[in-house]
Structures are given as C-alpha cells and as structure tokens.
N, C-alpha and C positions, 0 to 999 in steps of 0.2 A: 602210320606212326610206328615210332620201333617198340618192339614188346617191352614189358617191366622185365622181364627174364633176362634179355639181353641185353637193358641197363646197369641192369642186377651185374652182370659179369663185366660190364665194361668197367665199373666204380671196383670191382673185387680185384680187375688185374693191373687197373692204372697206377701207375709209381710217378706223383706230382712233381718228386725232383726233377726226375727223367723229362718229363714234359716243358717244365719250365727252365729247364737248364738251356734247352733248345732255342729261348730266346735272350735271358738273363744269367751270364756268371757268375755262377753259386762256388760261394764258400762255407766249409764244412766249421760252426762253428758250436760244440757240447752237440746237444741232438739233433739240434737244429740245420739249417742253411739259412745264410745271407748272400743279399745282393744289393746292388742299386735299382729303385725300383722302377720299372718299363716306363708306369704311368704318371710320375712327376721328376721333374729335376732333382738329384741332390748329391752332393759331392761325398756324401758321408753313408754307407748300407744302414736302412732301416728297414729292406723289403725282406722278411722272416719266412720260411716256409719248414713244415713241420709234415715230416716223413711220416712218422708214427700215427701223427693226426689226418696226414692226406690235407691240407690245407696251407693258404697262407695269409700272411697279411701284413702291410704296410705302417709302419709306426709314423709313415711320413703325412700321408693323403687320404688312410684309411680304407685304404681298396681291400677288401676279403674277399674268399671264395674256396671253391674246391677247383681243380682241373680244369672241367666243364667251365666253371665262371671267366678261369683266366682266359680258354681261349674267346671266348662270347668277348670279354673285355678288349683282351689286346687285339686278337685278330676279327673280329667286329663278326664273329660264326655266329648263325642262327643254332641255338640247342641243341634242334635236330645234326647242323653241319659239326657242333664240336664233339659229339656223342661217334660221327661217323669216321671222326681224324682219328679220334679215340681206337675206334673200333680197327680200325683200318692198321694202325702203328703197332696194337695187340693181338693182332690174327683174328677177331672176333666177328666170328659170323653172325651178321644181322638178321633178326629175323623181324619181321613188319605184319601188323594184324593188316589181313585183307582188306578188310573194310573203311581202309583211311589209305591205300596205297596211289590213291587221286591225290592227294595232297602233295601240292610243289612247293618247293626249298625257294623259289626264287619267290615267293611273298617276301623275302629280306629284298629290301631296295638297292642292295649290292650284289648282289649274289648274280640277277639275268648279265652284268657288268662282267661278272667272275668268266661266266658260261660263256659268252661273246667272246673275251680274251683268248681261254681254252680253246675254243675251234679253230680262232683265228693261228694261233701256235701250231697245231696240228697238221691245220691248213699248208701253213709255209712251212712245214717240216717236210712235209708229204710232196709236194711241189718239188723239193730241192731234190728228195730220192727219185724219185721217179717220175719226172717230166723229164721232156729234153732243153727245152728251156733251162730248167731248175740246175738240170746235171752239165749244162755246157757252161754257164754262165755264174751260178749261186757257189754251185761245189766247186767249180774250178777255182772260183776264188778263194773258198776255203782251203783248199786245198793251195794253193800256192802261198796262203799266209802258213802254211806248215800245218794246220789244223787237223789228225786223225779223226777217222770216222768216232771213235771211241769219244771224244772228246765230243765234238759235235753234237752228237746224240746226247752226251751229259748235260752241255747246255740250252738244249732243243733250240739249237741255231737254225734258219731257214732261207725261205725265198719267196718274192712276190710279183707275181708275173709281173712283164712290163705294157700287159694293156690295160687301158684307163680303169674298167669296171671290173677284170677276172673275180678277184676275192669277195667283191659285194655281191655279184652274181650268184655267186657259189652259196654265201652264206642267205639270202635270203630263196633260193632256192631249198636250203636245210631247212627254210623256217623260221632264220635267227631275224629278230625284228629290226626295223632298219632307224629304228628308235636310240638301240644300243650300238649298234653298230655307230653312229653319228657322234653318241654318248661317250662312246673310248676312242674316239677319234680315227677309229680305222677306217670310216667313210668322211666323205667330206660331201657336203652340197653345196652346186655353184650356179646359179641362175635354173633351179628346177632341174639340174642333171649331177650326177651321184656316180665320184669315182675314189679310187685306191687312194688315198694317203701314199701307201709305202710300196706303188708300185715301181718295178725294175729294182728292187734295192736287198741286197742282205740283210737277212732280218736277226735282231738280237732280243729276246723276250727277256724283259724282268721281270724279276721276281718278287712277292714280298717273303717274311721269316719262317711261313711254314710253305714255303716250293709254290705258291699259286702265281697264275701269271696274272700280273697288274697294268702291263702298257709293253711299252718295244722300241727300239731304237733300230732304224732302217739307214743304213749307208750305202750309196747310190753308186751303181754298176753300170758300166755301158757308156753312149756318148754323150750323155746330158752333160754338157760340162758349164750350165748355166743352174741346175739345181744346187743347192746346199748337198754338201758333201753327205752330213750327218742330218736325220731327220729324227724325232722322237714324241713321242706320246703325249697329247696335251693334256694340262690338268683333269682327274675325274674324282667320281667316287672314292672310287680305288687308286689312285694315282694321284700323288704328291711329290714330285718331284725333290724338294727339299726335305723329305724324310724316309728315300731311299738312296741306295748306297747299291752300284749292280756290283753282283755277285754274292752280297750277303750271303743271301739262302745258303751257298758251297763252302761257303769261307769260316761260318762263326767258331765251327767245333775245335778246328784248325785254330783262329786265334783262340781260343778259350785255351788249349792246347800249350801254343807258343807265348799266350799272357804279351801278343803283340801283332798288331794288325799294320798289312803294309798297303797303304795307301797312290794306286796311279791313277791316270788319268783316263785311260780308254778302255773299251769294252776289249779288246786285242791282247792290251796290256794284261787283263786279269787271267784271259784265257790260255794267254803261251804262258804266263808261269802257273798255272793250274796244272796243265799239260805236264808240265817240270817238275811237277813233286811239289811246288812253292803253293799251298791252299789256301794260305794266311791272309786275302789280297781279295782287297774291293776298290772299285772307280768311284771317283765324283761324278763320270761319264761327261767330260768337260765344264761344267758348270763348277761356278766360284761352292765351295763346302760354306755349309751350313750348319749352325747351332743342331738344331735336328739331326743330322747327320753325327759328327763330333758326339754327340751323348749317345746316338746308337751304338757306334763304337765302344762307347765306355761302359757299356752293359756288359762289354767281353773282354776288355782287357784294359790297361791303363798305358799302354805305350801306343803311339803311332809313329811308323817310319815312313816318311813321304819320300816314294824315290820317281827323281825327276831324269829329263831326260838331260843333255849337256847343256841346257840354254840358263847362262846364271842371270843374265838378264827378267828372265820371268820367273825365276826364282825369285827376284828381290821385290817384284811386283807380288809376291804371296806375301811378302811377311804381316802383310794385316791379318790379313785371313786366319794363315797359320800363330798369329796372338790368339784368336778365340780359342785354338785348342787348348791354351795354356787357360784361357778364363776357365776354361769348363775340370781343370785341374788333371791334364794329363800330360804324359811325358810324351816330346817331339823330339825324335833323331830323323837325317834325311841321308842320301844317297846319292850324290851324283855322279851318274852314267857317262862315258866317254862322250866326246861332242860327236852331235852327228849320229849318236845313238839313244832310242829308249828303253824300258826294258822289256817292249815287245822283240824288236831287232835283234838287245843283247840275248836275250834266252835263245832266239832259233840259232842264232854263231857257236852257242856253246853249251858244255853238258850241264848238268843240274846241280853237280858239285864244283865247279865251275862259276856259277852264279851263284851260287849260295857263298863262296868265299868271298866274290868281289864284292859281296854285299857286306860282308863280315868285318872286309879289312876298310873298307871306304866309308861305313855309317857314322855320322858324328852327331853330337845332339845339337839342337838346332841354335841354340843361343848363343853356343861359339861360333858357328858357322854366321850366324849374322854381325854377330860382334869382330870375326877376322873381315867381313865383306867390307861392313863400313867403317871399319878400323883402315882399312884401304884406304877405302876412295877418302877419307878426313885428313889421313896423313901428318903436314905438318899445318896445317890450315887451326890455327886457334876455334875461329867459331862454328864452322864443320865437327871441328872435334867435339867441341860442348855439346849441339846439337845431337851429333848420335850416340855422348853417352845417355844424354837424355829419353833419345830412342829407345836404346839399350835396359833403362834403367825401368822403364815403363813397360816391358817383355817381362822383366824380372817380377815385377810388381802384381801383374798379373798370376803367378805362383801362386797358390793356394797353403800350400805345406811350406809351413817356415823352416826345415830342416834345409827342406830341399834350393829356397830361396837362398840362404847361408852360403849355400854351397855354389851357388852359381855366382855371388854378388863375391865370392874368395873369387875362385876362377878369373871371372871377368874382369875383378879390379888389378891383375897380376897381368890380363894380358894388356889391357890401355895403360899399365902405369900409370895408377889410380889409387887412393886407397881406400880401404874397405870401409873406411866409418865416412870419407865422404859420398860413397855410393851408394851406402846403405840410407846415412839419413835422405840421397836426393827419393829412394825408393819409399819410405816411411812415408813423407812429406808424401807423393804419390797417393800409396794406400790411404792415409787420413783424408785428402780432398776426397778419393771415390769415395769413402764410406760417408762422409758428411752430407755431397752429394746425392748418395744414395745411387750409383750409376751400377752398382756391382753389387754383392750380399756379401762383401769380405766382412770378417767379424772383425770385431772391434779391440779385442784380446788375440795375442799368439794362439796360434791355430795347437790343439791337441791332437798325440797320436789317435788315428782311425778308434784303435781297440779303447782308451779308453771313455773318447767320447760314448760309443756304443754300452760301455759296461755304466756308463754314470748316466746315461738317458734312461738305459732299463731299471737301474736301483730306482732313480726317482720314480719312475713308474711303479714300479712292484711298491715302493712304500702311499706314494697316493692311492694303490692300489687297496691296502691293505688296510687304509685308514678308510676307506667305505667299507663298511659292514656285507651291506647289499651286495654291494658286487661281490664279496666273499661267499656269499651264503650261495649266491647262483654259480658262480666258480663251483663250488664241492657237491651241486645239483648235478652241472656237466658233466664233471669226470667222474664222480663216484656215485652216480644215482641205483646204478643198477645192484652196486656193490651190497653184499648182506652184510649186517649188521644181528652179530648175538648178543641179548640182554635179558639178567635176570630180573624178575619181582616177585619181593616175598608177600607173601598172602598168609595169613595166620601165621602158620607154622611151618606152611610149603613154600619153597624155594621154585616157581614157575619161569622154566627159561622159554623164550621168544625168538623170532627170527623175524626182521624186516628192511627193506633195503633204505638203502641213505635216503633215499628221495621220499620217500614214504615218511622216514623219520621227521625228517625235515619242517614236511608240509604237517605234519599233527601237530606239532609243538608251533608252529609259526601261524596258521591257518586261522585262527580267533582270537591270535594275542597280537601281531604285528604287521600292520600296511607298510610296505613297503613306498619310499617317497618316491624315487626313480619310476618314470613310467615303462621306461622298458624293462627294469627290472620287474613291474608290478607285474606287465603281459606276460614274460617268460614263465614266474612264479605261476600267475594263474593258468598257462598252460599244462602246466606240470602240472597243477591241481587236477585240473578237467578232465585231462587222459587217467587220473588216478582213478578215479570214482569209475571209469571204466576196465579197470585192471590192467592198464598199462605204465608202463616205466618208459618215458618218451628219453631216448638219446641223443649222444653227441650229434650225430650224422643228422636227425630230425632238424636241429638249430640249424646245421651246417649249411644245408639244404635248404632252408625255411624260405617260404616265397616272398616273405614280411626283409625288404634288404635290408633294414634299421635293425632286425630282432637277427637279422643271422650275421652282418660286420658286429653288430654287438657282441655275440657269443663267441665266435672267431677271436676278436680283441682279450676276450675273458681266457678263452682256451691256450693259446697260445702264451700270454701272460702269465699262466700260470705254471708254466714250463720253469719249473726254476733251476732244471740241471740245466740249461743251454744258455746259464750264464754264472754256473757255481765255479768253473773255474777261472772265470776273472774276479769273483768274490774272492776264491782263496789266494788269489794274486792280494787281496787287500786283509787276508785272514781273519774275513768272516765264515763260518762254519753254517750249513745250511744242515737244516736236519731233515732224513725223508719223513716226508710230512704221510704217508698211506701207512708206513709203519706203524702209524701211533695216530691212523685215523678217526677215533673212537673219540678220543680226548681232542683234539682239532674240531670236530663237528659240535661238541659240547658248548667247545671254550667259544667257536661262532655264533652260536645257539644264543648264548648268557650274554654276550659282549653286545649283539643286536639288538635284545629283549633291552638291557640297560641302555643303551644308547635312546632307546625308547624312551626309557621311563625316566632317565636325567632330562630326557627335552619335555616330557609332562610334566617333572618336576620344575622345571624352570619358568614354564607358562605359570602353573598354581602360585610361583611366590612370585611372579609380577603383579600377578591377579590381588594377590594379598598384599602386595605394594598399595594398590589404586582401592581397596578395600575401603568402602565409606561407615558400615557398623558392626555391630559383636558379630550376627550374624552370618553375616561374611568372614570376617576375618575368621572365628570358630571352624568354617566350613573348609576354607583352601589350607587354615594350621593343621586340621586332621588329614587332610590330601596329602598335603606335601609327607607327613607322617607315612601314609600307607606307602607312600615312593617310597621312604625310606627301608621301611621293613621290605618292600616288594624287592628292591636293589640291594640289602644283604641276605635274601632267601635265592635270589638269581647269583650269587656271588657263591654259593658255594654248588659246585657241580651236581653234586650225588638230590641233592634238591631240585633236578632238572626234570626228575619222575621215574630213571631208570637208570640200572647202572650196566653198563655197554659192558661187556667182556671180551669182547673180539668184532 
C-alpha cells in the first residue's frame, strides 16, 4: 500500500487542470475552466474545474471529484493505479509500507487485461528489433513505408512471428494466464489447440487517452494472400472499438492546439503525417465513425477535416455518416487528395510545408462540397433537383447553432438558385418534425450563444442556490470554517474580546435552535459538530475526499457554486455588481445565521395558525394565539443583528 506520506505529496503537487486537460478541452473562463463534459453528452460546457480548489464537477450529470476520482472515473484505474499515473507524471517517488507489498493491482477486473496487452506490445516491439524474422520481414516493411526508427519506437509499432503459437508460447511461459490472453483476443482456441491471432502480420497497438495499450491492429505480411489484409482486436474489457479513435493518445494536445482534428482512414495515414510535423490526426482505422467517436473529438476541438483519398465515389457514400458530425454540433471541411493518392502516399512524395499548403488551399467545408456534388449530378432534371435540395436541406438542419445554420442556408441558396426564405422554411419544417418526433434534442427556441446560455444556467443556480438557507449555511462552513472570527461582549462594565472560527460560530448558535430538513445537509452539519467536540475544524479537502459519494458530489456542487468570480464577468456583461462577499464576512454569516433561524420560525409559525384555524375551544385557541405571538417577538429579536449574542468586529 503506498504510504500517507506519499499521497500526501502527490495531492500537494497535482495541478487538476493539467491532468484533465489531457483528456478534455478546457477553457479558461474568471478562475475557473470549462469543457464539455467526458462522461455525458452535451453540446453546451457545463463540466467546471476549479484550480484553486483542485476539483471539478459537472452541472450536467453531476460527476465530482478531485484528480484521483477523475482518473478512477474516466479511465476506469484502480486508486492504487490513479495515485501511481499521478506519481509517475509528477516525479514522485513512491514509497509502499512493507507489509502490504503482496498486494496486486490486478484485483481490478481490467487491469490482468492491461498487463496481457503490455507484454504483448513489448513482445512484438522486441521481435521486430531483434529477431531475424522481425528485422527481415516486420522492419523492412516499415521501413519501405518510409517509417524512421524514431517514429516507430513512438508508436511501439511491431511484429509477430509467423508461426502458429510463437506469442502464446512465450507469454505463458512469462506466466501470463491463457485466461486473458483468450480475453484480448491475442490467443485464439480452435478444437482444443491455441494459436497467434496476429501471427506473420505488423503489428499496430492502440491506445487508449492516457498511453495504455488496449487491443492492436495486425496487417498481414508474406504470402498469405487468402487472409484479410487488416486484422484487429475483438471486443473486450478494454477494447471498444466504437469509442476509440487510433492515434488519439499522440494527437489530442496537437488538436487542442490547432482547435481542429484531421480525420483518415488508416493507421499509415496517421503515422506519415505524424512523421511530417502534422500531429493533429486520428483514424476511424476503417470502420464507418461513430457517435462515440465524433464526441471524442469534440472534447478537443470543434472542427473536423476529413481528408479523403481521390475516390469521390466513396466520398458520397459518407455523407450519412458525416451528417452525425453535424448532429453532434461540429464543424466539417474535407480534403480531397489527387486521384490515385492518399494522404499516406501524398506525405512521403513531398515536404511537410508542402502538405501542409495543399491542405490549406484544397480544404472546403463540407456542405458546399456536397451541395456542388449533387448540384451536379441534378443538373437540369426537375425532380433530382427537388430531391437533393431536400438532401441538402436536412445537412443544414442538422446545425445546431442558428447563426451558423444562416449562414450556410445564404451560401447554399446562392449556389442552387434558390431562395433563402424557401430553404430556410423547407429547413424549419425539418427541425419542427425532429423535435415533435423527439428523434434529436434540438430546442424548441433559437439556439443562444454558448456564453450566455452558461452565464443564465449559473445565475439560475446561484439564485435557487441562495434561496436555500441550508445550503448557505454549509457553503460558508466549507470555505470559511477554519477562518477566525474576532467578537466583542461586554460584561458589566468590561468590554471582553474573543476569538473563534466560523465553524465553531456557526455550530453554537445553530446546534439547539435549528434541524436542518436536507438530510445531507443534516450529515455534513453534524459531522462538523462531532469533529468539533473533539477540537477539530474538519475542511474543504475532508468533504472533497469523503468516502460517503452523496456527502462529497454534494460539497463539490456547494463549493464550486459558490465561486462567484468565475462568473462576475458575465454579470457585469449584464451590470450586475457582485460584492466580495469574505470582505464583509462577519455580517454574511450573521445575516445567514438570522435568515435560517427565521425561515424556521415563519414555518413554526405557519403550522400554529393552521393549528388555530382547526382549533375546536378557548383552550386551544388561547394556547397556539400566544405561540403564534412568541414567533412573533422571536422573528423581530432575530431581525435585528446585534441580538444574535455577539458583535463580530473582524
């Protein structure tokens, strides 16, 4: 087990941007960052991460956490494995009590999957250097696709013998069970006998987003000329086909970078323009793109350039496919390569500035390129014509952003000579069946810019926020619990000043006067209480951390929430004036204090004169008219501050 010492340091030097930047495209917005969040769909950023705090959380789906969570979350690591990514990215030497060094990582049911993969990688790296096999046969083919060692090695590209069993031999000779082996597909059994999946073949590992190897694509070398060219990893644990993307792992910094991801088709493709300086650049690995994939994407950037090879024929056969990326609200330009070339071929003919221009001056966005296509072949053909502007008009529809819709429904109607109010309403008519439908989440209202949906989702929040008392009271627990608080009381004639911290204060005045209705506000309160009586002032990081996942997405929501610089400069976009609220902390915790107690005692009051509604004699009614009375006096004695038992001076 790794030491408290050495967790200790890894939470002290982890920077959660840095961490999650590496999967999600953060934007710098007041103190904050926004993205779109990993673990739900959404066209709009509501996923929040807070520097200062070391945490994040989701307005969308509710995910919270610190670092560690996110990676346990998104890349499915055992504690122990996210502490050690940790450790490993921050130089941090681990150190492990003896006495638990028995303890294996692979109890996670993915992880012996992990380990299988790894050796298998290793394996055919190792083969390709240094066998003669590997070097006459794996490398020379590398090598005559143009491939430098340099590159090679970046990819941990390989080879797999070409007899039946070499690799399963080998790894159960390591040890590795032939359990998992079977499991990632690198073994196969066929009537009680046990051979290579990928042997004879160059081997291409993928990857998933933090560098681990997940499965491999093997392309067949030699004289098989009855096997499948391309062979690749079947479904597993680890391995989903439909929600990798190879090359990610190399590419996302680079798009986050370029704010545009270029999209081919083979694992070849990525690698020669990797080679080229081009990093930007992930494979479907031939398979039709997927929803999954498409939002991967849009974690890092919102533009895709699909560059094809000369064939316009299978171009036209995408344009379904290529509609979901517009569903999922991102921009499509494409590329097409001279016939007879792709942009493996083009890259090795020519230099990197070279390729980088013909990409520059050739890229068009995708919806003229389909509206000149079948603006062709319609021609003068009436009902052809109809038909693909209806095509056309159904690409457009799919648009997300109405600005951008406009724009293309101008364009488009200029080149079919067309005009815009009849393409627009054939588009509307569209939108309104999907939404009635229900086939799509279009709204039902013109779509608003990004920023101010985001600045009117968080006011509504901060004001429901702020209309719970409760959550108030635990809000100014979190952040300022530790904070001293000076107040004097006079005593005869002496003037006796005090010192005690918010949370202290808090819990005295609240402790015998007010239950809290929220149950998880009730827990957090009485946790705070509990640690009090033992002299502690329990902190941010304690909730952060809390093993209870309800009481720590709870305090996460609260914390983050109450950030109210990391959204004061779209208030003052609307010139509302935020005052810092720690300045004038004293009178904040007062005014929470009095507004909760009242909230109280207007809802005791409220029960007593129903009570005295349903009142059957003097008796009663006598008893709940004096009740409702003491509310009264109780709710103008809480109404004036300095009656709260002490008057705060700093």
């Amino acid at each position: 087990m790794i030491t408290k010492d050495t967790i200790d340091d890894i939470f002290s030097a982890v920077r959660i941007e840095e961490i999650i930047s590496e999967f999600v495209s953060l934007k710098k917005r007041g103190v904050n960052f926004v993205g779109l969040c990993p673990f739900h769909n959404e066209k709009t950023p509501s996923f929040t991460v807070s520097a200062t705090k070391g945490i994040y959380k989701c307005f969308g789906c509710g995910k919270a956490g610190n670092a560690v969570n996110f990676l346990m979350e998104h890349e499915h690591f055992t504690y122990p494995e996210a502490l050690r990514f940790l450790a490993k990215k921050y130089n941090i030497e681990i150190q492990e009590d003896k006495s638990d060094l028995a303890e294996k990582s692979d109890q996670n049911k993915k992880e012996p999957l992990f380990i299988v993969s790894d050796f298998a990688q290793k394996y055919f790296s190792d083969v390709l250097f240094n066998s003669e096999d590997g070097k006459a046969i794996g490398l020379s083919y590398f090598t005559e696709r143009g491939f430098g060692e340099q590159t090679i090695r970046k990819f941990q590209l390989g080879y797999c013998p070409g007899k039946w069993d070499s690799f399963t031999l080998e790894a159960l000779d390591k040890g590795y069970k032939l359990e998992y082996l079977k499991e990632t597909g690198l073994t196969i059994e066929k009537d009680g006998k046990y051979f290579d999946r990928f042997r004879g073949r160059a081997m291409f590992p993928i990857h998933n987003l933090s560098g681990r190897v997940i499965g491999f694509g093997g392309r067949v070398l030699g004289s098989e000329t009855q096997a499948a060219k391309y062979v690749n990893s079947p479904e597993s644990e680890i391995y989903s086909k439909s929600n990798v993307l190879y090359g990610m792992y190399f590419a996302r910094n680079s798009i986050i970078e370029n704010k545009n991801c270029y999209l081919v088709e083979g694992y070849t493709d990525v690698i020669s323009l990797h080679q080229a300086g081009i990093e930007n650049v992930v494979a479907s690995s031939g398979t039709s793109l997927t929803t999954e994939q498409i939002r991967l994407i849009h974690r890092y950037a919102n533009t895709i350039t699909i560059l094809y090879d000369g064939d316009a024929a299978g171009i036209k056969a995408s344009f379904r496919g290529i509609d979901m990326i517009f569903e999922e609200g991102l921009n499509v330009r494409l590329v097409l390569f001279p016939e007879n070339e792709d942009p493996d071929s083009f890259t090795k003919k020519h230099r990197t500035s070279e390729v980088k221009k013909f990409i520059d001056d050739n890229v068009v966005n995708f919806i003229t390129f389909k509206t000149l296509v079948l603006f062709e072949e319609a021609k003068s053909d009436p009902v052809k014509r109809a038909g693909f502007i209806k095509e056309i008009a159904n690409t457009i529809a799919l648009i997300p952003d109405g600005i951008v819709r406009s724009e293309y429904i101008k364009e488009c109607a200029e080149k079919v000579k067309i005009s815009e109010q009849i393409l627009n309403q054939e588009i509307n008519k569209i939108r309104r069946k999907k939404v009635f439908e229900r086939k799509t989440d279009f709204p039902v209202a013109e779509e608003i810019e990004e920023e101010k949906i985001i600045s009117e989702r968080q006011t509504d929040f901060i004001e429901n926020y702020e209309e719970s008392q409760e959550s108030n009271i635990i809000r100014l627990m979190l952040e300022y619990g530790h904070k001293e608080l000076v107040f004097r009381e006079k005593k005869e004639k002496e003037i006796i000043e005090h010192k005690i911290n918010v949370a202290e204060y808090i819990i005295n005045e609240l402790l015998n006067d007010v239950e809290f209705e929220n149950p998880l506000y009730k827990r957090i309160f009485e946790e705070f209480s509990t640690e009090l009586k033992n002299n502690k002032i329990l902190n941010q990081q304690h909730f952060i951390d809390h093993s209870d996942k309800e009481i720590k997405e709870q305090s996460i929501n609260i914390i983050l929430s109450s950030e109210k610089n990391r959204i004061s400069e779209n208030w003052k976009k609307h010139g509302i004036v935020i005052n810092d609220e720690e300045k004038d902390l004293p009178r904040t915790i007062i005014q929470s204090i009095a507004v909760l107690k009242l909230k109280k005692i207007l809802k005791l009051k409220e029960e007593a004169l129903n009570r005295l509604k349903m009142a059957v004699n003097d008796e009663e009614i006598l008893f709940y008219q004096n009740l409702c009375k003491k509310f009264d006096k109780a709710k103008q004695t809480i109404a004036n501050s300095k009656e709260l038992g002490r008057i705060i001076i700093k």
